[in-house]
C-alpha positions as a LaTeX table, in Angstrom:
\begin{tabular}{lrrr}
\hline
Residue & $x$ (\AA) & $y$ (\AA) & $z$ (\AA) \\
\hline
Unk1 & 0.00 & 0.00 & 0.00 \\
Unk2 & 1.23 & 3.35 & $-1.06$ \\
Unk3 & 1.55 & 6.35 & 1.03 \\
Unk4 & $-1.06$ & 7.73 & $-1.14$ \\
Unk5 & $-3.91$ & 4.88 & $-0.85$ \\
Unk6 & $-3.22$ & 5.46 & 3.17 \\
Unk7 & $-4.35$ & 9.06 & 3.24 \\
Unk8 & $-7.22$ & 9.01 & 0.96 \\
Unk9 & $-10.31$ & 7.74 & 3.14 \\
Unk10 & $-12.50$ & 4.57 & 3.15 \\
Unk11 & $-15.40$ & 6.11 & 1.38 \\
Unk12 & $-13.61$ & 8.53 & $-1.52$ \\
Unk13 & $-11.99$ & 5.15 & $-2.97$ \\
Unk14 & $-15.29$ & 4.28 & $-4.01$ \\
Unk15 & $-15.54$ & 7.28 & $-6.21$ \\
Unk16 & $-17.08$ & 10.11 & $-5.97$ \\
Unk17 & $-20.14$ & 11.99 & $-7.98$ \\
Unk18 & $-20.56$ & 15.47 & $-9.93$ \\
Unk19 & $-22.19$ & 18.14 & $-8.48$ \\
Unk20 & $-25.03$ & 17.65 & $-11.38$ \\
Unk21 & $-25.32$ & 14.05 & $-10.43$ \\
Unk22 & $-25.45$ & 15.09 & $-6.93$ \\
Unk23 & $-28.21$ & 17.30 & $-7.28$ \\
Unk24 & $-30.29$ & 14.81 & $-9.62$ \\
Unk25 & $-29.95$ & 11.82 & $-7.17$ \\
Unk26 & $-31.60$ & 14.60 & $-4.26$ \\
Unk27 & $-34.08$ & 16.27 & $-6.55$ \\
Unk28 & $-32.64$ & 19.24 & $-6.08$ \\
Unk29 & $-32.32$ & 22.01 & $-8.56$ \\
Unk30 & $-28.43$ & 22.41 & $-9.24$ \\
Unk31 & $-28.25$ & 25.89 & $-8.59$ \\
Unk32 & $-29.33$ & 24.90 & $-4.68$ \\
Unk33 & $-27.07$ & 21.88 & $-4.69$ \\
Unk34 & $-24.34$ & 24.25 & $-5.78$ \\
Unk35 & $-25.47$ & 26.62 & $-2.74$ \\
Unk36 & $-25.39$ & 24.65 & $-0.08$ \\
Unk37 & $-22.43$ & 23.00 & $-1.20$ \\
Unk38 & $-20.55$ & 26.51 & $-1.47$ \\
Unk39 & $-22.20$ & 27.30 & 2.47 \\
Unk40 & $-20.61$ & 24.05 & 3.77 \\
Unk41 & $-23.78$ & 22.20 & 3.80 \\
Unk42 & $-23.19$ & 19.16 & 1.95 \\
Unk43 & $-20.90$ & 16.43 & 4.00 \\
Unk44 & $-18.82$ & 15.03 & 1.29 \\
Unk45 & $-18.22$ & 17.97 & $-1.09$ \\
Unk46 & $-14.54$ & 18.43 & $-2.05$ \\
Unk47 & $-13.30$ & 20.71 & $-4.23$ \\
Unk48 & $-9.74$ & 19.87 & $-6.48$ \\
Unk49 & $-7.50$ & 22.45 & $-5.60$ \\
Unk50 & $-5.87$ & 22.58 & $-9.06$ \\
Unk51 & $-9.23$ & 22.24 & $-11.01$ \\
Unk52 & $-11.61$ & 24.04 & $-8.87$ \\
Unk53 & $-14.13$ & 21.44 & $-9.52$ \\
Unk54 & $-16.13$ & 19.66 & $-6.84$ \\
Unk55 & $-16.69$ & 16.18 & $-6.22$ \\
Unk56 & $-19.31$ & 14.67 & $-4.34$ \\
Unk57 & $-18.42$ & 11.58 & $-2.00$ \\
Unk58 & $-20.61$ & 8.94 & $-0.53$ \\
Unk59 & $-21.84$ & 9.07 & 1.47 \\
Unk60 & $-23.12$ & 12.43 & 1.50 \\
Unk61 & $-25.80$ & 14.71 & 3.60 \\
Unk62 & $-26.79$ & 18.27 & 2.74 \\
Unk63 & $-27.03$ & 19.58 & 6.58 \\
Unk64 & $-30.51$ & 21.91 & 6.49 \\
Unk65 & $-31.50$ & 24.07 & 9.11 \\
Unk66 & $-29.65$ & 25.35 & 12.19 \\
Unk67 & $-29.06$ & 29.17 & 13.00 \\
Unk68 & $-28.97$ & 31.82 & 10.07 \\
\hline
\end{tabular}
């Protein structure tokens, strides 16, 4: 096992999902998937530091509600 496979965690090995995808499988509109995933809402969402991109991992929760 590489020092690489060691620091990447159980559940991103499976592979993870675009934020379209993401969206789609909560039937949510991608504009709010892209919201709450920009306010730190979804559990899961990473975003490639060289690409800017994000990628959804399983498994992932959009966290609703709490204070404003």
């Amino acid at each position: 096992m590489s020092h690489y496979e060691r620091s990447v965690s159980l559940h991103q090995q499976d592979g993870g999902v675009s934020v379209q995808a993401f969206a789609e499988q909560q039937g949510i509109k991608l504009t709010m998937a892209r919201y709450y995933i920009r306010t730190g809402r979804v559990i899961g969402a990473r975003q490639d530091s060289r690409s800017k991109k994000w990628t959804i991992y399983p498994p992932a929760k959009i966290v609703k509600g709490g204070a404003p």
